[in-house]
PAGUVEX-745935 format. One record per residue (C-alpha): x, z, y; residue number from 1; residue in three letters. Coordinates in Angstrom, 2 decimals, padded with zeros to 5 digits. Example, Ala and Ser with C-alpha at 12.3 -4.5 7.8 and 13.67 -1.06 7.14 Angstrom:
// residues 2
[atom [012.30, 007.80, -004.50], 1, ALA] [atom [013.67, 007.14, -001.06], 2, SER] 
***
This chain:
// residues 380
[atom [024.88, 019.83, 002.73], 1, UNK] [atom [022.10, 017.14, 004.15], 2, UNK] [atom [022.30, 015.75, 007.79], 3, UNK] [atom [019.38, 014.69, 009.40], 4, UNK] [atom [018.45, 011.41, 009.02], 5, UNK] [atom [018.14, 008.25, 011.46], 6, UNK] [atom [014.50, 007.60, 011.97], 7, UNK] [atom [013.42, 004.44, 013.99], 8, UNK] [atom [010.32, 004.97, 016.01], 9, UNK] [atom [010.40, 008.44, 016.37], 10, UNK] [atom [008.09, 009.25, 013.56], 11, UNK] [atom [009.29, 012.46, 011.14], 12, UNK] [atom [008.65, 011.60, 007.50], 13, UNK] [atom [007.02, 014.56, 005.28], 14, UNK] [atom [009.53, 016.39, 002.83], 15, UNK] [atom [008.29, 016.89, -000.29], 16, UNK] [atom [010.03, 019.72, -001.33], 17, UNK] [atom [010.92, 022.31, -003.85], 18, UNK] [atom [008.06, 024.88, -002.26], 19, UNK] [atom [005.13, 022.10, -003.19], 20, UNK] [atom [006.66, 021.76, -006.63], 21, UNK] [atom [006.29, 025.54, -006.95], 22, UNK] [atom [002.98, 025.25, -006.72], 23, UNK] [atom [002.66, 022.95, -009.15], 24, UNK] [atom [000.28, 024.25, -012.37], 25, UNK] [atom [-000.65, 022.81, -015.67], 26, UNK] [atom [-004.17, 021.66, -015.78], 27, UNK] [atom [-006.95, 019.64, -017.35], 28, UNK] [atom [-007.73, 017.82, -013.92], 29, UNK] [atom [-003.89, 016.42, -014.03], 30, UNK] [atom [-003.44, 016.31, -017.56], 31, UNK] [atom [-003.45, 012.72, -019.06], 32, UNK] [atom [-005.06, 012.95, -022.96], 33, UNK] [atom [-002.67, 012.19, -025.28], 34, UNK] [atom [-002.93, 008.49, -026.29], 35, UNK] [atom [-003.35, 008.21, -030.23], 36, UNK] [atom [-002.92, 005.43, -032.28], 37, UNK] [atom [-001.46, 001.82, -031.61], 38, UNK] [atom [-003.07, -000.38, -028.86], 39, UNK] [atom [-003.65, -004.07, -028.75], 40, UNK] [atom [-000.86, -005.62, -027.06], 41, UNK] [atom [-001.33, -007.75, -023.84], 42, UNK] [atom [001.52, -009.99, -024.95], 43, UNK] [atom [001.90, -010.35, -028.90], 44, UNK] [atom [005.55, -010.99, -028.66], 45, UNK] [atom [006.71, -009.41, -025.26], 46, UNK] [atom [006.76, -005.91, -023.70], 47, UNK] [atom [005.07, -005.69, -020.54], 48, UNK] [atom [005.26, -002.86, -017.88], 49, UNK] [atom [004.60, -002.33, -014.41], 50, UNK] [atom [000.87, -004.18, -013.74], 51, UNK] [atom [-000.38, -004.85, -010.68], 52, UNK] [atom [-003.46, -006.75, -009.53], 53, UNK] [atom [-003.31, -009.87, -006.98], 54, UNK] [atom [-005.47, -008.95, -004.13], 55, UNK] [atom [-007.69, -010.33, -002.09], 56, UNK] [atom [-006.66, -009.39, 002.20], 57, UNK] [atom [-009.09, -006.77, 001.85], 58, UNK] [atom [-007.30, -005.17, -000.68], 59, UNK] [atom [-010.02, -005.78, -003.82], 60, UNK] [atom [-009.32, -007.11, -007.12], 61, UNK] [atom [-009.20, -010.99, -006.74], 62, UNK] [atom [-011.32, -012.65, -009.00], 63, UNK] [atom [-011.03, -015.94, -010.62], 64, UNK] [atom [-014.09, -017.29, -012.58], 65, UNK] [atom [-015.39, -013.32, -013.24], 66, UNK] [atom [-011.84, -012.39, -014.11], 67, UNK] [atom [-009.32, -010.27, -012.64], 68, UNK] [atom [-005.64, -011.70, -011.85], 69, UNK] [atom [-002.87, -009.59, -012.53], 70, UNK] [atom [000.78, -009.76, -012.76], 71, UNK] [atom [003.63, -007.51, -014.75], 72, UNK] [atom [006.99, -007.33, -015.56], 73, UNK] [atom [007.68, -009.27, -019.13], 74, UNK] [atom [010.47, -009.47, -021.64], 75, UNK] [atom [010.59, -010.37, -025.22], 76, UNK] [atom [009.61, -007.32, -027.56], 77, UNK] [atom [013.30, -007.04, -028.95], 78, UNK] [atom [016.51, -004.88, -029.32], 79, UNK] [atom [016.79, -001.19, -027.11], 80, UNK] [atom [013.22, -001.07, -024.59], 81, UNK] [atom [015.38, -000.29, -021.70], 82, UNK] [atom [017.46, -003.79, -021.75], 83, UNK] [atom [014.42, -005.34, -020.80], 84, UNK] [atom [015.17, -004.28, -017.35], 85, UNK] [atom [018.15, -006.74, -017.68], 86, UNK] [atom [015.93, -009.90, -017.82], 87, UNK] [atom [012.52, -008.61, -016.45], 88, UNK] [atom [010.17, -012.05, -015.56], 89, UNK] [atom [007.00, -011.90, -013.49], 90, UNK] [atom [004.29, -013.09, -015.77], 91, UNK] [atom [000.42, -014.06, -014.03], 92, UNK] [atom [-002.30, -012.55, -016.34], 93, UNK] [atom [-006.35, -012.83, -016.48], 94, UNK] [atom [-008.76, -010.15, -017.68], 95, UNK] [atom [-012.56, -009.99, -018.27], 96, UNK] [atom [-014.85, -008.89, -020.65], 97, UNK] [atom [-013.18, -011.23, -023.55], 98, UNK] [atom [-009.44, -009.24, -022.87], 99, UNK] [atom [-006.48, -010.43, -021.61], 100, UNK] [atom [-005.43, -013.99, -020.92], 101, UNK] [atom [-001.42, -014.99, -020.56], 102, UNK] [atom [-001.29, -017.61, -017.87], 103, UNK] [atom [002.87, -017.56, -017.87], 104, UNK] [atom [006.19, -017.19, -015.85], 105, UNK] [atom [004.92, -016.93, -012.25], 106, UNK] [atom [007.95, -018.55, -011.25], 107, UNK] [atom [009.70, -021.53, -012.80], 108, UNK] [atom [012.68, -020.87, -014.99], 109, UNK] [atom [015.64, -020.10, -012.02], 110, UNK] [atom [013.94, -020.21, -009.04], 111, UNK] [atom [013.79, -016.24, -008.24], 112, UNK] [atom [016.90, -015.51, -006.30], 113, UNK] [atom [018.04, -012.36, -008.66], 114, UNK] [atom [019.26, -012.71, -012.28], 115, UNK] [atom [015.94, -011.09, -012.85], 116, UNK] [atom [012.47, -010.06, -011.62], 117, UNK] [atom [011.58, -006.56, -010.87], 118, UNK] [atom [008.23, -005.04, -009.62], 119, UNK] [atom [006.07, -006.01, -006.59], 120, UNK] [atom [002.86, -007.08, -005.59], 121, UNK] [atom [000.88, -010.39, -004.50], 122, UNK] [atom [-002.25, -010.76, -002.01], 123, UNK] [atom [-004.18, -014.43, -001.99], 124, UNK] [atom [-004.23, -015.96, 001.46], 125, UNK] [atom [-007.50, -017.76, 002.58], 126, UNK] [atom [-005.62, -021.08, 003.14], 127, UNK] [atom [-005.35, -021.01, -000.51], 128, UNK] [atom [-001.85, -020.09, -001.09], 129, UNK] [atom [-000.19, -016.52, -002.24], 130, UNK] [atom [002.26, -013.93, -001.04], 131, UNK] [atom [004.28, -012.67, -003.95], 132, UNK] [atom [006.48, -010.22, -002.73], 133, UNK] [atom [008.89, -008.82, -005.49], 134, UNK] [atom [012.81, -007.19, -005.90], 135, UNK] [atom [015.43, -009.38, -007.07], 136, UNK] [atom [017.57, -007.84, -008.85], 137, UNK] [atom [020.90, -009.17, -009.62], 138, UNK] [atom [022.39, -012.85, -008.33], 139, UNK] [atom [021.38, -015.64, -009.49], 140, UNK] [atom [023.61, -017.17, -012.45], 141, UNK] [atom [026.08, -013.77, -012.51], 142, UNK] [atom [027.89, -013.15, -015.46], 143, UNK] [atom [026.28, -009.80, -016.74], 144, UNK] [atom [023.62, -007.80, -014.62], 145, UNK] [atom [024.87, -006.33, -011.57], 146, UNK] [atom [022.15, -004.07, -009.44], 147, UNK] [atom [021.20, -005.30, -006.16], 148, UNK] [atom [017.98, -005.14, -005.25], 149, UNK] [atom [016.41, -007.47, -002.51], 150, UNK] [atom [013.00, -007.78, -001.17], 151, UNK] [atom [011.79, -011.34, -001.88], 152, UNK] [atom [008.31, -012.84, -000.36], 153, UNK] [atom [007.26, -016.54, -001.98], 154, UNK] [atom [004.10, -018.18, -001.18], 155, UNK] [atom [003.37, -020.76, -003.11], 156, UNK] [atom [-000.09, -022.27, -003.80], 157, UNK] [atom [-002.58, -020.90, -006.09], 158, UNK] [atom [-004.27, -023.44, -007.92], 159, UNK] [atom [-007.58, -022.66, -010.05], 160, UNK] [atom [-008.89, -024.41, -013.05], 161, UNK] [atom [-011.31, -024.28, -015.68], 162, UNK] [atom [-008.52, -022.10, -017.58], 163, UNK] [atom [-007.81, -020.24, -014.91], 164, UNK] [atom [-005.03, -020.16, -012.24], 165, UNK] [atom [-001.62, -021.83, -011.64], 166, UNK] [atom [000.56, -021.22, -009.33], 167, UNK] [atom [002.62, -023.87, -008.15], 168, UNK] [atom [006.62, -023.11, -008.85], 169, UNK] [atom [007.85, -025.33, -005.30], 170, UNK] [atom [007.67, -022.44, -002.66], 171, UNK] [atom [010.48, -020.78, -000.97], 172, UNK] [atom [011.89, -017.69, -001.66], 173, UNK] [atom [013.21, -015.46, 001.34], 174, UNK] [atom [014.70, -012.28, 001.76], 175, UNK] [atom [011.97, -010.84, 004.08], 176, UNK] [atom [013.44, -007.65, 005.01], 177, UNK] [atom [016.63, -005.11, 004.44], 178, UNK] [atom [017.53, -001.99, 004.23], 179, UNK] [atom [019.68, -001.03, 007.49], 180, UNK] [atom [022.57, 001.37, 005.57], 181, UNK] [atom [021.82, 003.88, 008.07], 182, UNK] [atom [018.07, 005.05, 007.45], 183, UNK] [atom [018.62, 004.01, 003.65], 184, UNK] [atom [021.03, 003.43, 001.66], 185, UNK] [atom [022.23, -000.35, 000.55], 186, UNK] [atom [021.18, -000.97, -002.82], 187, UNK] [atom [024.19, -003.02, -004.05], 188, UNK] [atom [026.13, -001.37, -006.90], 189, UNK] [atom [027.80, -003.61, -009.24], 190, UNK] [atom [027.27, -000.64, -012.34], 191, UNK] [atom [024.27, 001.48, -013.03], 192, UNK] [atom [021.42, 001.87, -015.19], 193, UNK] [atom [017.60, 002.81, -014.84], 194, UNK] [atom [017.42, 006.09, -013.34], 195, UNK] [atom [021.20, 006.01, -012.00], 196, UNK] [atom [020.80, 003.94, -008.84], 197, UNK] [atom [019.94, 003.54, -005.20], 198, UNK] [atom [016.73, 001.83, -004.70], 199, UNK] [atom [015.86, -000.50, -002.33], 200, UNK] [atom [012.91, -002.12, -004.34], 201, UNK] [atom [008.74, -002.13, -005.59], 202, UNK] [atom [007.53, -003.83, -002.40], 203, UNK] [atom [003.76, -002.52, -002.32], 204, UNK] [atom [001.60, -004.75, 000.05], 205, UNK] [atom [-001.01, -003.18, 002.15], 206, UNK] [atom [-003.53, -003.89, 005.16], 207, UNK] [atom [-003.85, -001.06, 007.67], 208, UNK] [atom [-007.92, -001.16, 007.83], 209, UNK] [atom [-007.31, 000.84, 011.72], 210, UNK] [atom [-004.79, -001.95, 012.98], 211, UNK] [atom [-005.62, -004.84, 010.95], 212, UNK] [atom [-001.47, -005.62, 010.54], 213, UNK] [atom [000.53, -005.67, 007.43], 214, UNK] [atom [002.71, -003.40, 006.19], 215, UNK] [atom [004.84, -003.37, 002.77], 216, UNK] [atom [005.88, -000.04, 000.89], 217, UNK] [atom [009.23, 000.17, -000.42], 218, UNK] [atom [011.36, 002.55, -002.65], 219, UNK] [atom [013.95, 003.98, -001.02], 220, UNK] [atom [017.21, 006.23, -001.12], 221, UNK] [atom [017.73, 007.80, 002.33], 222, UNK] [atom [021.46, 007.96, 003.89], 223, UNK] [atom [022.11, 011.38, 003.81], 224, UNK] [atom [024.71, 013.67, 001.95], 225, UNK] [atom [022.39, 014.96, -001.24], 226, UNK] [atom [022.64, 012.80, -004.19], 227, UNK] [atom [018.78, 013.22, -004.91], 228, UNK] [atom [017.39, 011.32, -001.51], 229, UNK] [atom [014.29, 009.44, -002.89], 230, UNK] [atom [012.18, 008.14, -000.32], 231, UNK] [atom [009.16, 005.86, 000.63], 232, UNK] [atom [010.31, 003.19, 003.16], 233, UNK] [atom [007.88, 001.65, 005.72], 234, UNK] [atom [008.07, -002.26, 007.00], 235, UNK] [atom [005.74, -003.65, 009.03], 236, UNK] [atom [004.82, -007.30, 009.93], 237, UNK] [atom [005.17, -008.59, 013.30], 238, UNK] [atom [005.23, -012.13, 014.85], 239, UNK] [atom [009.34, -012.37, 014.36], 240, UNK] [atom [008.87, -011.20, 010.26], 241, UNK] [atom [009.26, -007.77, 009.18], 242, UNK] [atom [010.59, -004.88, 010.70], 243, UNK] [atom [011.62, -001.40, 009.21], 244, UNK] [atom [009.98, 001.56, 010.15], 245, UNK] [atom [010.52, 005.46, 009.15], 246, UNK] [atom [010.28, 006.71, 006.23], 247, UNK] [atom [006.59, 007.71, 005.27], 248, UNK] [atom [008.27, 010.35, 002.58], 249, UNK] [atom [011.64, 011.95, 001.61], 250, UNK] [atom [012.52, 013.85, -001.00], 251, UNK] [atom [015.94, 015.08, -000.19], 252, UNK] [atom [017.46, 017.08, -002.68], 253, UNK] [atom [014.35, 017.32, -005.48], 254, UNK] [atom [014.17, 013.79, -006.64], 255, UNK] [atom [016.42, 010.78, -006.83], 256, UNK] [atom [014.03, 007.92, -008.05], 257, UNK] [atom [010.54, 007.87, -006.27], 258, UNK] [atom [008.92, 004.73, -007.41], 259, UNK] [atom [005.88, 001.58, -007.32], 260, UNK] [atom [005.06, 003.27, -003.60], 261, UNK] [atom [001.05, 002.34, -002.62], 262, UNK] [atom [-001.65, 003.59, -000.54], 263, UNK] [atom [-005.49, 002.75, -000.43], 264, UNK] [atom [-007.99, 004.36, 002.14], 265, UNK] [atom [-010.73, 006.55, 000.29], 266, UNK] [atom [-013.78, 008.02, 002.98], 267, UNK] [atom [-011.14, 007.21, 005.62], 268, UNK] [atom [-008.56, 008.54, 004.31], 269, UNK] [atom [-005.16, 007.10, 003.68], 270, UNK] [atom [-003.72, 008.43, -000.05], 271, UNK] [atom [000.02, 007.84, -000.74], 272, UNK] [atom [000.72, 007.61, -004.38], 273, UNK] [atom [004.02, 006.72, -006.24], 274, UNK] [atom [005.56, 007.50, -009.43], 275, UNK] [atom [008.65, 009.47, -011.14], 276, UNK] [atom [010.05, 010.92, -014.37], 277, UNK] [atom [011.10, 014.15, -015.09], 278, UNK] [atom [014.97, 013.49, -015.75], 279, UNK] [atom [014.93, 012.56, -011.82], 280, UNK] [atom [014.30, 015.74, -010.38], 281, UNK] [atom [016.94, 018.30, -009.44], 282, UNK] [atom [016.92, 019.82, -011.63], 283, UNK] [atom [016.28, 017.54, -014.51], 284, UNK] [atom [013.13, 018.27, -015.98], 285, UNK] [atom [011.75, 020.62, -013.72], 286, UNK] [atom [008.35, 018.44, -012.88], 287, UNK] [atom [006.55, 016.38, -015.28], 288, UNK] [atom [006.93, 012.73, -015.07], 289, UNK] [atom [003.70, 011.41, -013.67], 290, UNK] [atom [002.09, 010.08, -010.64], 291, UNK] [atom [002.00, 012.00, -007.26], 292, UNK] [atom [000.16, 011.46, -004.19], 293, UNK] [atom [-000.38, 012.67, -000.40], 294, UNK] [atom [-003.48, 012.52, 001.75], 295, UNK] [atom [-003.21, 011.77, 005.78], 296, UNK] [atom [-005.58, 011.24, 008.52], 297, UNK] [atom [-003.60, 007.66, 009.27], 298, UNK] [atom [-001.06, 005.64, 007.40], 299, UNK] [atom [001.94, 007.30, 009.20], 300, UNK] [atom [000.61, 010.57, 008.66], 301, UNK] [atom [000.75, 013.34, 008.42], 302, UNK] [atom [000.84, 013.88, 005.05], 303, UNK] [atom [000.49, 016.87, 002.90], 304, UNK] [atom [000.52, 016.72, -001.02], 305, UNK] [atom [-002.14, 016.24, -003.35], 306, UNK] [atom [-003.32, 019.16, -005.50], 307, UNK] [atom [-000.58, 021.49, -003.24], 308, UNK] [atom [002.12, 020.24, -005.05], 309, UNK] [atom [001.62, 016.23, -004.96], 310, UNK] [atom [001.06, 016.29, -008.46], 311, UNK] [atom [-002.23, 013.46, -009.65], 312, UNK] [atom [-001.36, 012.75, -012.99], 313, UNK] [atom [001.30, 013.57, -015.67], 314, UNK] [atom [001.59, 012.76, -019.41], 315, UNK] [atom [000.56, 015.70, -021.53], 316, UNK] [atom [003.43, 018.30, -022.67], 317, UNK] [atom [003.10, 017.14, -026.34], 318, UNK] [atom [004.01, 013.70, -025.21], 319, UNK] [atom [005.88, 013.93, -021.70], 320, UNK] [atom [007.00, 009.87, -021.76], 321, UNK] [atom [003.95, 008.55, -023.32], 322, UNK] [atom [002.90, 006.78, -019.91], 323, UNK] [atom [004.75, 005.61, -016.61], 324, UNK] [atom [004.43, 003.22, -013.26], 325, UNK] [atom [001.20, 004.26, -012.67], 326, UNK] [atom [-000.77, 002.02, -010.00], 327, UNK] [atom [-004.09, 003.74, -008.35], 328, UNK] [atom [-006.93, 000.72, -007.21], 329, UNK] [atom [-009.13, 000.75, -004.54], 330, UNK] [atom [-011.70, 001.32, -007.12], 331, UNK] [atom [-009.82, 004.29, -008.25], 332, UNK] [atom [-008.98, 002.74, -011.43], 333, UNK] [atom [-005.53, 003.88, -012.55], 334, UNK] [atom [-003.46, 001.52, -014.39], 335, UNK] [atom [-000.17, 002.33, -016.14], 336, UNK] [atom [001.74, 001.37, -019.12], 337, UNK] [atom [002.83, 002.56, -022.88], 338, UNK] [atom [006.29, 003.92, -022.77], 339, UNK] [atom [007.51, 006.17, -025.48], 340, UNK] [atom [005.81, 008.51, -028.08], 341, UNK] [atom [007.83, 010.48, -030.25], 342, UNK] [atom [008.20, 014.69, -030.90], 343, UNK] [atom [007.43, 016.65, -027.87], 344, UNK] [atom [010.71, 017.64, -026.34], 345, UNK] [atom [012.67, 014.85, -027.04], 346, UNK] [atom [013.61, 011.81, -024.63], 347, UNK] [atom [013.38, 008.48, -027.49], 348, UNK] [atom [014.91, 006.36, -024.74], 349, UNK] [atom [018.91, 007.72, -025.47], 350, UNK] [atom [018.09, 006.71, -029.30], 351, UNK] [atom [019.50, 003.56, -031.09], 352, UNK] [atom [017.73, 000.36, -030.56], 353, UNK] [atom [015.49, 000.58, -033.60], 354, UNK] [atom [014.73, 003.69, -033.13], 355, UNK] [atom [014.05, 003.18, -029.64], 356, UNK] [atom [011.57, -000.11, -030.42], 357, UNK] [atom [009.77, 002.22, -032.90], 358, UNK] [atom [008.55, 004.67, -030.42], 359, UNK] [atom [008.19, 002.43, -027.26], 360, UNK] [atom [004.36, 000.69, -026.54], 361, UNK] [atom [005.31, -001.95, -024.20], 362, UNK] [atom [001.79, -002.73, -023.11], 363, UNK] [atom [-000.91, -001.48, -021.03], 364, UNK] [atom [-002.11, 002.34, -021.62], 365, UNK] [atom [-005.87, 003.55, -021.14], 366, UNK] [atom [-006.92, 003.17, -017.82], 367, UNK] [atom [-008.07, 006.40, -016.26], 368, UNK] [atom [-010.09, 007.12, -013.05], 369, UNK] [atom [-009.60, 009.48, -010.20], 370, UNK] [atom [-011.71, 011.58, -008.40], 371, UNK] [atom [-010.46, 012.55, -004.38], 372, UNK] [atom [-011.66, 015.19, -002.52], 373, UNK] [atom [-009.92, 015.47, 000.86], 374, UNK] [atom [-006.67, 017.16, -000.32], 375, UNK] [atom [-007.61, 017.49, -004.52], 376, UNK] [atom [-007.86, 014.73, -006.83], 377, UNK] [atom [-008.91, 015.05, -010.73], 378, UNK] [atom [-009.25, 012.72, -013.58], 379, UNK] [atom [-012.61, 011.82, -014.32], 380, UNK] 
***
């Protein structure tokens, strides 16, 4: 049995809810084609998931000499995929015409406050500095990974060259904000595993074009009974630092993992989109892993799903895992990353390492590109 939750402000999040999921229909508009073949590999030696462009404050692609900078989560391309998430780095990236460009750690070798790095985002400031705002995960210098997860903001300077960008490794890092343990849930177990764990992480930056003020989007668990309480947590930015708000989202009792939260405004409207796999709902495997989305009038709603059901995007049925943290640009771009290919109906992440390494990409998929309608979106 659920209570109802604590919501600051007064605002009611939208449920997203086993009725919208009943609506949800296989269909060439949602359906991502099945990726064939290898890909070249952003990093020849190292896996890397979970992209995300540095923006500029107006939320565009910031460019340095012509190319785009990005960041992603990095670890070397060895042993069982999923123990990368044990020592995830941030690595800065560059990409034109002429590919991709590794520009290194973003932070020097320590300085994060977790025992590693997990997703975020970054916007460049016009005095010439940059917000990175990521989840530490871990403490710094435990003995083997533990799983709290802490919202970090560094801002160090960003330095351009003729090869590029550096940034420079002397900033601090803060815990900006934290979840309250009465809204949602602390995210501080000591055992766990992808999948298996509160979430208090993916800090998604954003500008409210209506209010001109700050705001960061965060996934959440919600402190309620059901064990499935994914959520979308709100923070804004006010003169004393950030502040939590209410939820923008639950999903009590259909999902447990809701994921890489963002929104961009599209003919004035504000789109919600975040990410999960299929072994999160309730139950398992009832909805496709893929991306899902929501449409509002304003960034605090209301919201109603996508499509009827939320559903945007999800990896075809002959390869449900072939894709995953899918990130939607202003642009409408939609970045994601190579996961795991293997026979439809199986799951290759509970395999043995090899195995495992065999059928996992570890670099960035085919971008696609969205088309939104008021309340229906389609791949282009």
């Amino acid at each position: 049995m659920t209570t109802s939750p604590t919501v600051p402000h007064g605002l009611r999040p939208v449920a997203w809810t086993r009725a919208h999921l009943d609506r949800l229909a296989h269909s060439a508009t949602t359906t991502a084609p099945v990726i064939r073949g290898p890909l070249p590999r952003v990093l020849p030696a190292d896996d890397i998931w979970d992209m995300w462009p540095v923006q500029d404050e107006d939320g565009s692609a910031c460019l340095i000499h012509g190319r785009e900078l990005w960041m992603g989560l990095s670890a070397p391309a060895v042993g069982h995929p999923e123990e990368r998430h044990d020592v995830a780095r941030i690595r800065l990236l560059a990409t034109g015409d002429d590919g991709w460009t590794d520009l290194g750690h973003v932070f020097a070798d320590g300085a994060s406050l977790g025992s590693r790095e997990w997703s975020g985002s970054a916007v460049r400031r016009s005095d010439g500095t940059i917000s990175v705002f990521y989840t530490a995960s871990g403490l710094r210098g435990e003995a083997r990974p533990t799983f709290v997860q802490r919202i970090i903001e560094v801002r160090p300077k960003l330095i351009t060259n003729d090869g590029g960008a550096v940034i420079e490794g002397s900033a601090e890092h803060r815990e900006i904000v934290r979840s309250d343990g009465r809204t949602y849930l602390i995210a501080d177990e000591i055992e766990g595993g992808p999948g298996r764990i509160r979430a208090f992480r993916d800090p998604g930056w954003f500008r409210d074009p209506a209010d001109g003020r700050e705001y960061l989007l965060i996934a959440a668990s919600t402190a309620w009974d059901d064990r499935y309480t994914g959520a979308v947590a709100l923070a804004g930015a006010d003169a004393g630092g950030w502040s939590l708000r209410a939820p923008l989202l639950v999903a009590d009792g259909v999902n447990h993992e809701i994921e890489r939260p963002h929104v961009i405004v599209h003919d004035s409207s504000y789109y919600l989109f975040f990410c999960t796999q299929r072994h999160s709902f309730e139950p398992s495997d009832s909805a496709p892993t893929g991306l899902y989305g929501f449409v509002a009038p304003s960034l605090t709603g209301p919201y109603e799903p996508l499509n009827g059901s939320g559903l945007v995007i999800r990896n075809p049925p002959e390869q449900p895992d072939q894709a995953y943290a899918w990130l939607v640009l202003n642009d409408l771009r939609v970045a994601s990353f190579l996961n795991y290919r293997g026979r439809p109906g199986t799951g290759a992440w509970p395999a043995e390492a090899s195995a495992a390494r065999a059928a996992f990409g570890g670099t960035l998929a085919p971008m696609l590109t969205l088309t939104l309608d008021s309340a229906t979106s389609s791949l282009t």
